[in-house]
BALUMPA-623822 format. One record per residue (C-alpha): residue in one letter; z, x, y. Coordinates in steps of 0.2 Angstrom, whole numbers, plus 2048, in hexadecimal, padded with zeros to 3 digits. Example, Ala and Ser with C-alpha at 12.3 -4.5 7.8 and 13.67 -1.06 7.14 Angstrom:
2
A82783E7EAS8248447FB
END
This chain:
87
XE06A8254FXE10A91549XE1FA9954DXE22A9C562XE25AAE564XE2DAB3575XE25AC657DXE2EACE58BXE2AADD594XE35AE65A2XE29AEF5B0XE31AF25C1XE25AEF5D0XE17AE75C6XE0FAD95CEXE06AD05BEXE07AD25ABXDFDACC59FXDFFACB58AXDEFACF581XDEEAD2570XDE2AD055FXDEBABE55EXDE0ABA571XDD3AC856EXDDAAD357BXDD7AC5587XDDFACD598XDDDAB95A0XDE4AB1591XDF6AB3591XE00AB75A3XE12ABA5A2XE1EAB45ADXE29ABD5B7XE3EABA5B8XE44AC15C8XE55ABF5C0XE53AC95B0XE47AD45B9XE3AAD25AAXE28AC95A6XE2AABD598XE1DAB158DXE1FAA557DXE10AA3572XE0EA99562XE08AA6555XE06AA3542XE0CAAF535XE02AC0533XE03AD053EXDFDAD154FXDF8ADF559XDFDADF56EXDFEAE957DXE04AE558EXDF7AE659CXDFEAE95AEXDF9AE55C0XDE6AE35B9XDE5AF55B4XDF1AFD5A8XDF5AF8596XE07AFD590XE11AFB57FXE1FAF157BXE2CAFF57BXE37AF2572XE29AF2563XE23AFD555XE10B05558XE01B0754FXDF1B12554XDE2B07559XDD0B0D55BXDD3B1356DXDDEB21567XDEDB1C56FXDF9B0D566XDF9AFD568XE0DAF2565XE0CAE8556XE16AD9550XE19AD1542XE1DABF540XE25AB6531
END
């Protein structure tokens, strides 16, 4: 089952948000977050087991962003990709 990792990403005016990662192969229909009017933010909780996992944010259907919030690592794109790792 693995451990349930919480991401949350704060994009005013975005209207959908999706998690996509090697952990979903970059699946942009796999993971959509939720959005908290309250906090103002986009949030999901996935079960992940131990190991490092590569993600990027991918907004309104046509722009990936980083996890300001996370440390980077280049990817094959020439850009970077967020990356987490869980214990």
């Amino acid at each position: 089952m693995g451990k349930v990792v919480s991401f949350s990403f704060r994009c005013p005016g975005a209207q959908s948000v999706i998690l996509a990662g090697d952990f979903n192969n970059w699946d942009v229909s796999a993971h959509a977050m939720i959005y908290d009017s309250l906090l103002d933010i986009w949030t999901v909780a996935l079960p992940l087991e131990p190991g490092r996992y590569e993600y990027k944010f991918f907004v309104d259907g046509r722009v990936w962003w980083n996890d300001p919030f996370a440390p980077k690592v280049p990817n094959v794109w020439g850009s970077e990709n967020s990356y987490l790792d869980v214990e």
